[in-house]
C-alpha positions in Angstrom: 0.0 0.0 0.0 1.1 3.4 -0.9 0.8 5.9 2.0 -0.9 9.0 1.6 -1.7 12.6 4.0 -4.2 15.1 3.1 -3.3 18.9 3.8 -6.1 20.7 4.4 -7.8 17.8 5.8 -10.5 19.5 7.7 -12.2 21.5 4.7 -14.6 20.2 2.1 -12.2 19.1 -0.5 -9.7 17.7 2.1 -12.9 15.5 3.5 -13.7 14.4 0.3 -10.3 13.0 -0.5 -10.9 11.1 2.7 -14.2 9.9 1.5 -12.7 8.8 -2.2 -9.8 7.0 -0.2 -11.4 5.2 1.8 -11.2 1.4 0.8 -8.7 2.4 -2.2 -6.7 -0.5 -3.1 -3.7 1.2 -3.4 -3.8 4.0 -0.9 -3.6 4.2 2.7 -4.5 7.3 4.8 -1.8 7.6 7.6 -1.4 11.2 7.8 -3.9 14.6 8.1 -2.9 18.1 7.7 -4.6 21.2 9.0 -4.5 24.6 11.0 -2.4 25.4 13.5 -5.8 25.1 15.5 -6.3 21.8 14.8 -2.9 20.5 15.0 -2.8 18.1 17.9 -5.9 17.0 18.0 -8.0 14.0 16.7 -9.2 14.1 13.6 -13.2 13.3 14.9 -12.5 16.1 17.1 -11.3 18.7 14.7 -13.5 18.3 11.7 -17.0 19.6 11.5 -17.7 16.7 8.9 -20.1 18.6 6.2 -20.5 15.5 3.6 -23.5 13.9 2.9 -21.9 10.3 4.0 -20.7 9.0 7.5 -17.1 10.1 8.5 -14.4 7.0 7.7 -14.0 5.1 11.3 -10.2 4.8 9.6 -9.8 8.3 10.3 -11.5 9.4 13.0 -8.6 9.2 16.1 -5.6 10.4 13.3 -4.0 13.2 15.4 -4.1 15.8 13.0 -0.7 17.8 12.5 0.6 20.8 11.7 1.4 21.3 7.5 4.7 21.8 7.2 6.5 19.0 6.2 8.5 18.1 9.1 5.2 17.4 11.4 4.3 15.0 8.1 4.9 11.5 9.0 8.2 10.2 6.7 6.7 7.2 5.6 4.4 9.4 3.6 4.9 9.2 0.0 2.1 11.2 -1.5 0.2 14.1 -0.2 -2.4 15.6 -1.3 -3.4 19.2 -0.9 -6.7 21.1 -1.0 -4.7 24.1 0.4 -5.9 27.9 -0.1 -3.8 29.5 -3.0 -2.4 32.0 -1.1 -0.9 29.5 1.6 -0.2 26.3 -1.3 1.9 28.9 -3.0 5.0 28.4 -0.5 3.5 25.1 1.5 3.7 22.6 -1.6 7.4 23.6 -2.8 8.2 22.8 1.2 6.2 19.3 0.6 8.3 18.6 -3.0 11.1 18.4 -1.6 10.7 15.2 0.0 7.2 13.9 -1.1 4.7 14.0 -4.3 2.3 16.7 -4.1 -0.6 16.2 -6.3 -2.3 19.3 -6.2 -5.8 20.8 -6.2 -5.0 24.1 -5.6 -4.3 26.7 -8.0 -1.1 28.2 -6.8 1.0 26.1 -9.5 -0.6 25.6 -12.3 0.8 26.8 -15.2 4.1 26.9 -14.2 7.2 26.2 -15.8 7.9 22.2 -15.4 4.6 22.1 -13.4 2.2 19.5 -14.8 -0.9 20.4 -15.2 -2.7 17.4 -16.0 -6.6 15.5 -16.5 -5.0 12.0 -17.0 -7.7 11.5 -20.4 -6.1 14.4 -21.8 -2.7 14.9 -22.0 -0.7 12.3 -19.6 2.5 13.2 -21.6 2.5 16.5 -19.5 4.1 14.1 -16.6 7.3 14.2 -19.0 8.1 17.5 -17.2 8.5 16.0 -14.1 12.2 15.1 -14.3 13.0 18.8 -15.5 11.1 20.4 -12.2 13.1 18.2 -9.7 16.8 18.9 -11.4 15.7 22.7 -11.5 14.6 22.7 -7.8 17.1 19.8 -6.6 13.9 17.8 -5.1 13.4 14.4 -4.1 9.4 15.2 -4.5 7.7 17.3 -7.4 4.3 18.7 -7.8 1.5 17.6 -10.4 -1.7 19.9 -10.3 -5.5 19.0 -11.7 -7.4 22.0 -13.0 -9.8 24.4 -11.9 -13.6 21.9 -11.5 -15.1 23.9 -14.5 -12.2 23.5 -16.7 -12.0 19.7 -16.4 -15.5 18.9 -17.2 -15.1 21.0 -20.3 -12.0 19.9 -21.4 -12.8 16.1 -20.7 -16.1 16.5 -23.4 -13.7 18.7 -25.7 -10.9 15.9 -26.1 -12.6 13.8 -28.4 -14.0 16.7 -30.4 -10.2 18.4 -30.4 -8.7 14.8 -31.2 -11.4 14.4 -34.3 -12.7 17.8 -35.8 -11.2 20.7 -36.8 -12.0 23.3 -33.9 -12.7 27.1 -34.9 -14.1 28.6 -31.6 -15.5 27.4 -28.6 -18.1 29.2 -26.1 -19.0 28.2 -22.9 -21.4 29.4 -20.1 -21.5 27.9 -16.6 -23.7 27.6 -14.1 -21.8 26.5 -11.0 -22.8 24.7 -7.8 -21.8 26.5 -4.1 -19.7 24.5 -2.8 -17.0 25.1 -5.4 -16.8 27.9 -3.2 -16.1 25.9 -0.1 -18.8 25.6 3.2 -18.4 29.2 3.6 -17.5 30.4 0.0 -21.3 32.0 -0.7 -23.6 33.1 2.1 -26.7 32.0 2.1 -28.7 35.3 1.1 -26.6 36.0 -1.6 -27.8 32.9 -3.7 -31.0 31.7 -2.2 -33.6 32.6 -4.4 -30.7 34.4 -6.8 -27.6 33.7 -9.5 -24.4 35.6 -8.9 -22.9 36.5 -12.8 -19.4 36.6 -11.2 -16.6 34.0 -10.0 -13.7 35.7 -9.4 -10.9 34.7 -12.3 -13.1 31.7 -13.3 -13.1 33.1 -16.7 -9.7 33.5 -16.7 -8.8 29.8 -15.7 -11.5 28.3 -17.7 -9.8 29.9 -20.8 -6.5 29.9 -20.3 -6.1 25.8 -18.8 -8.3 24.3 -21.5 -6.3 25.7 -24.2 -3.3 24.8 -22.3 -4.6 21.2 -21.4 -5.5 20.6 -25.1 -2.5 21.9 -26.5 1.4 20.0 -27.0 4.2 19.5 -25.0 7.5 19.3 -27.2 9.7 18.3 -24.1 10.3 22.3 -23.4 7.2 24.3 -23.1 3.6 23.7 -23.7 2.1 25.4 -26.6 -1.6 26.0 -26.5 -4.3 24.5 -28.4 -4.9 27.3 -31.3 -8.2 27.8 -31.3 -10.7 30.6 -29.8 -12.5 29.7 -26.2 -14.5 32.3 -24.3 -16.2 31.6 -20.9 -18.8 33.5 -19.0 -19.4 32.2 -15.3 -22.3 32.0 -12.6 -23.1 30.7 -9.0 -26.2 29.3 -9.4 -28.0 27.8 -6.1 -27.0 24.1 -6.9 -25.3 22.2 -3.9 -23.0 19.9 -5.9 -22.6 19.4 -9.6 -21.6 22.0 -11.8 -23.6 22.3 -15.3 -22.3 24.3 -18.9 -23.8 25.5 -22.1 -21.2 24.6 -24.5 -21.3 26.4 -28.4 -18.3 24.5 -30.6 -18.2 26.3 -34.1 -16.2 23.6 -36.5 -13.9 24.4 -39.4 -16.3 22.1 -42.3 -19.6 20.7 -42.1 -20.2 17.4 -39.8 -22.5 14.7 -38.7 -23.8 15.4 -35.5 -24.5 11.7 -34.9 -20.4 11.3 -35.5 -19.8 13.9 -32.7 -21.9 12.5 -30.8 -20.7 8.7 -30.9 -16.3 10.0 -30.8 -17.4 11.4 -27.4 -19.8 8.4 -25.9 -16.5 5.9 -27.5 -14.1 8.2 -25.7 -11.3 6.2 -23.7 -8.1 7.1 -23.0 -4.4 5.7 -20.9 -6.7 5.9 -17.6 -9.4 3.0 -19.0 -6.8 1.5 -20.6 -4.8 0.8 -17.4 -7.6 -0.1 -15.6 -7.1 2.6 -13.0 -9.6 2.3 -10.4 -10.6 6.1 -10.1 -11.2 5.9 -13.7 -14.7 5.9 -14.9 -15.2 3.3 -17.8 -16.4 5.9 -19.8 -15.3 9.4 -19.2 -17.9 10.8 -21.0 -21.7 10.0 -21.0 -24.0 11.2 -23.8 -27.5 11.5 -23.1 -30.5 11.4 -25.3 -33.6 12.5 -23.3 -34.6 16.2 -23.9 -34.3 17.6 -20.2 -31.0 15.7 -19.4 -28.1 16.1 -17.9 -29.2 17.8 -14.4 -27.2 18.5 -11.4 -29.5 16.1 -9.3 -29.4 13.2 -11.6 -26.0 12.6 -13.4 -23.6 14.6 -10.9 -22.6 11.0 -9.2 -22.8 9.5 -12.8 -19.8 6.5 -12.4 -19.1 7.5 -8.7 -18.9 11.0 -9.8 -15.5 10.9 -11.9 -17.8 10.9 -15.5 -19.0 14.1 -17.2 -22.8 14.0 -18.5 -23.2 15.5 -21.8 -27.1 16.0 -23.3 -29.2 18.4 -25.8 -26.1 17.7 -28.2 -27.9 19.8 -31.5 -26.7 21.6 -34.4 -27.2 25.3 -34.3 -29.2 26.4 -36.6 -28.1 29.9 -36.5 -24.4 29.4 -37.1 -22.6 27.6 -39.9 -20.6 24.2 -38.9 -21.9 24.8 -35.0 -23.3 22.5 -32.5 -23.6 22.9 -29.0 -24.6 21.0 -25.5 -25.4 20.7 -22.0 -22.6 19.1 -19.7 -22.5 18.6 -15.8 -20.0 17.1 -13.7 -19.6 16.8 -10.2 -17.7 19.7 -8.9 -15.7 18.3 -5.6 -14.9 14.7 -7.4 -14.0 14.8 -11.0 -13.5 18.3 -10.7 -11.3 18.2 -7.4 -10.6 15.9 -5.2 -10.9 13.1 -7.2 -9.2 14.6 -10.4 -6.1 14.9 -8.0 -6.6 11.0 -6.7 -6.1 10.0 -10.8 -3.4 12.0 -11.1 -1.5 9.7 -8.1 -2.9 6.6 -9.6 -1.3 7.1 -12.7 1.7 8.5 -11.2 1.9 5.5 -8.9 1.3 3.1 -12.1 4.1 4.9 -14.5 6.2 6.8 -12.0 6.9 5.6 -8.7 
């Protein structure tokens, strides 16, 4: 078994790694990460557990420690972090030293010899892993997952990317709360409302899925050359974030063939058999009023992106567009991070 800590254990993401780890075959939980306020105590004792499920007996009387690595237990060989950006920005270099940091925060990504990676997508971005540890002189290194919107986007663009000839790409989200975190939107700002603004969503959506879908040439990445524009919203959804996606193609198509290159859709994940890995990353739907939040967020244990209303437009040449959702904390967090390790324990360590 490969043992594995958590920083930023006592949060939502950090709780739902412990929820997605517990009874992996590969990973054990022998180490949790917090505050300085809930350093030294147990676990149970320091976690207001906000989840939906019970809170893993495994973890319960872990005496939570402080997050700097040398409180980390040395056994350790992966940790992974669901720290604030402000605080992963210096914390996770400390951690790469000595450990792999797969990464949910945003501090990192897009950096130099930082992988950014969805496993489906572009697993040769690991490459760059040898040239961040001789440039930083670590024993360790840190892979990052995207920002939740991103990967559910980019995960239903591969197999358009990988089989048409992509012109411009819109996309409009409507995002669930807690992709804010338990205390991210209060409760009279949304109820009954939509907030048009998520501060550098935009931004990340556009900039990482271009990035994701572009090349790595063993130096730099160079971005996928087409156009993307976002516009993002908090709607009042718990979990499960849902977009409007509008793909304008270079020459005419069959709508039937887009739709069957992204229900057929497997990548080095599947292929290895990894066990995050949902058999099919990508679910196409054919009823009218599907995908919704409610029904297709947990679609295979969450990790699979629901795609429905797949159309032509009839207002725009060589255009389709659809409906996606995916489940914000699991695919688009926690457990896009717990793929990452799995195919870093299957190739790399």
């Amino acid at each position: 078994m490969v043992k594995v800590g958590v920083l930023g254990a006592t949060g939502m993401v950090g709780q739902r790694f412990i929820q997605l780890l517990e009874n992996h075959p590969d990973f054990e939980i022998t180490a949790l990460a917090a505050s300085s306020r809930s350093a030294g105590k147990k676990y149970e004792d320091a976690t207001t557990w906000y989840l939906d499920s019970e809170m893993p007996e495994s973890v319960k009387d872990i005496t939570v420690c402080e997050t700097n690595p040398d409180d980390m237990d040395n056994d350790v060989d992966i940790v992974f972090s669901s720290l604030p950006t402000e605080f992963a920005e210096k914390v996770e270099k400390e951690f790469a030293k000595d450990y792999v940091v797969a990464s949910n925060a945003s501090a990192h990504r897009m950096k130099k010899n930082i992988p950014l990676v969805i496993p489906e997508v572009n697993p040769e971005y690991l490459d760059m892993i040898d040239a961040q540890q001789k440039e930083n002189d670590w024993d360790g290194f840190i892979v990052t997952n995207p920002n939740c919107s991103t990967i559910a986007l980019t995960l239903t663009l591969k197999p358009i990317v990988d089989n048409f000839n992509v012109n411009s790409i819109r996309v409009s989200t409507m995002q669930a709360v807690s992709g804010a975190g338990y205390n991210g939107v209060p409760s009279m700002a949304i109820v009954d409302n939509l907030v048009p603004y998520i501060g550098n969503e935009e931004e990340k959506m556009e900039s990482e899925t271009l990035h994701l879908l572009g090349s790595y040439d063993g130096n730099s990445v160079t971005s996928a050359d087409f156009k993307l524009s976002a516009s993002c919203h908090r709607v009042p959804v718990i979990d499960g974030h849902t977009e409007a996606v509008f793909v304008e193609l270079d020459d005419e198509f069959d709508i039937e063939d887009v739709k069957s290159k992204m229900a057929n859709f497997k990548a080095l994940p599947q292929e290895l058999n990894l066990f995050s890995a949902p058999k099919n990353p990508v679910i196409v739907k054919e009823e009218n009023d599907r995908p919704q939040p409610r029904m297709d967020r947990n679609a295979s244990n969450g990790m699979a992106v629901t795609v429905g209303r797949m159309r032509k437009d009839q207002a725009f040449d060589n255009s389709f567009k659809y409906v996606l959702v995916g489940h914000n904390t699991i695919r688009g967090a926690a457990g896009a991070s717990i793929l990452n390790a799995e195919l870093i324990n299957d190739k790399i360590l």
